[in-house]
C-alpha positions as CSV (number, residue, x, y, z in Angstrom):
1,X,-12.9,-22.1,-6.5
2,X,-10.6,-22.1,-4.1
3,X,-10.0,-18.8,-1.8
4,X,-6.5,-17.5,-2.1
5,X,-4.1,-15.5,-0.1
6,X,-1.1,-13.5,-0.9
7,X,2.9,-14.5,0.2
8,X,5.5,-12.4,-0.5
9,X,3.2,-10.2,-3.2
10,X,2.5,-13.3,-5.0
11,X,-1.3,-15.0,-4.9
12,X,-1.5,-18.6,-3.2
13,X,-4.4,-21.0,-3.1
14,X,-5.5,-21.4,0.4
15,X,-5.9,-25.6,0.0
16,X,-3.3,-26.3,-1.4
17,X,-0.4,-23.5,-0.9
18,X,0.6,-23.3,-4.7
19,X,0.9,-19.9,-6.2
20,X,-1.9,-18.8,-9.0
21,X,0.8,-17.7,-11.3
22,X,2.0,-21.4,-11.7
23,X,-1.2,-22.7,-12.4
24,X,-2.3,-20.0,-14.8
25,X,1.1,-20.5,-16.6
26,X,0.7,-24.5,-16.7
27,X,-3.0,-24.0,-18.1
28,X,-1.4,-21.2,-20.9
29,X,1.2,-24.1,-22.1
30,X,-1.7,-27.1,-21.5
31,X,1.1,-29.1,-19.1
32,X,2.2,-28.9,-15.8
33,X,5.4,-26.7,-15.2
34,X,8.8,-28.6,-14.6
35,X,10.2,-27.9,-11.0
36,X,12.7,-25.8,-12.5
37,X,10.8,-23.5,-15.0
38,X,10.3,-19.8,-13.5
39,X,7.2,-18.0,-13.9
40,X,7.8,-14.1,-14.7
41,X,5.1,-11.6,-14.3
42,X,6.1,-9.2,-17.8
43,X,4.7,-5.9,-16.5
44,X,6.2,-6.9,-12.7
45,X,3.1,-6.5,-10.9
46,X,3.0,-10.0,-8.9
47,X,-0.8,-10.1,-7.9
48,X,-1.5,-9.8,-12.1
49,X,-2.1,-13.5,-13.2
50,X,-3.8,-12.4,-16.4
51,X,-2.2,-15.3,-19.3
52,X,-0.9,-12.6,-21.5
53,X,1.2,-11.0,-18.7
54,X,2.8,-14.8,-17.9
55,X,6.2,-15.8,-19.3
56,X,7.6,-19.2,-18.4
57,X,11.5,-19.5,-18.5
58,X,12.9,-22.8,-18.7
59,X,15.5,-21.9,-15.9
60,X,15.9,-19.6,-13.0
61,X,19.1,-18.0,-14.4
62,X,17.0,-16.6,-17.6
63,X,14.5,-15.3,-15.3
64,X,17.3,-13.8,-13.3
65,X,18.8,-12.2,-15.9
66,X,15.6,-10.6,-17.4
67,X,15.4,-9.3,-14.1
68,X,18.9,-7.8,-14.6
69,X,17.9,-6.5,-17.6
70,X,14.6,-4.7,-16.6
71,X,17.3,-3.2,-13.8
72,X,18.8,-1.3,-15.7
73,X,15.7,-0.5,-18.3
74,X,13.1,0.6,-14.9
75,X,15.7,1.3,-12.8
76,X,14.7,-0.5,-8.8
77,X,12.9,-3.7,-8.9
């Protein structure tokens, strides 16, 4: 297994530089992830990779307005 480091909050594979939550996301849907699909963390904690707490949009904009939406449900992001 490959060590890992953090960027930005989210988790990164050390050889390679790709974030854990993309991988975990691609192995939950059994294919890799399209360029522009957006992995979402549901309970907004970025180092939690767990499957269940991985949603995949199939564009940035519907992750960006989940993230609108959670605004104004949590209040700061």
């Amino acid at each position: 297994m490959a060590r890992t480091f953090y960027s930005r909050g989210y988790k990164m594979y050390s050889d390679s530089g790709k974030s854990v939550a993309r991988h975990v996301a691609s192995r939950k849907l059994y294919r890799p992830l399209r360029n522009t699909e957006r992995v979402h963390h549901i309970n907004r904690d970025k180092s939690d990779n767990r499957r269940s707490n991985l949603w995949v949009f199939k564009t940035q904009e519907g992750h960006t307005n989940t993230h609108k939406r959670d605004k104004k449900v949590f209040g700061l992001w």
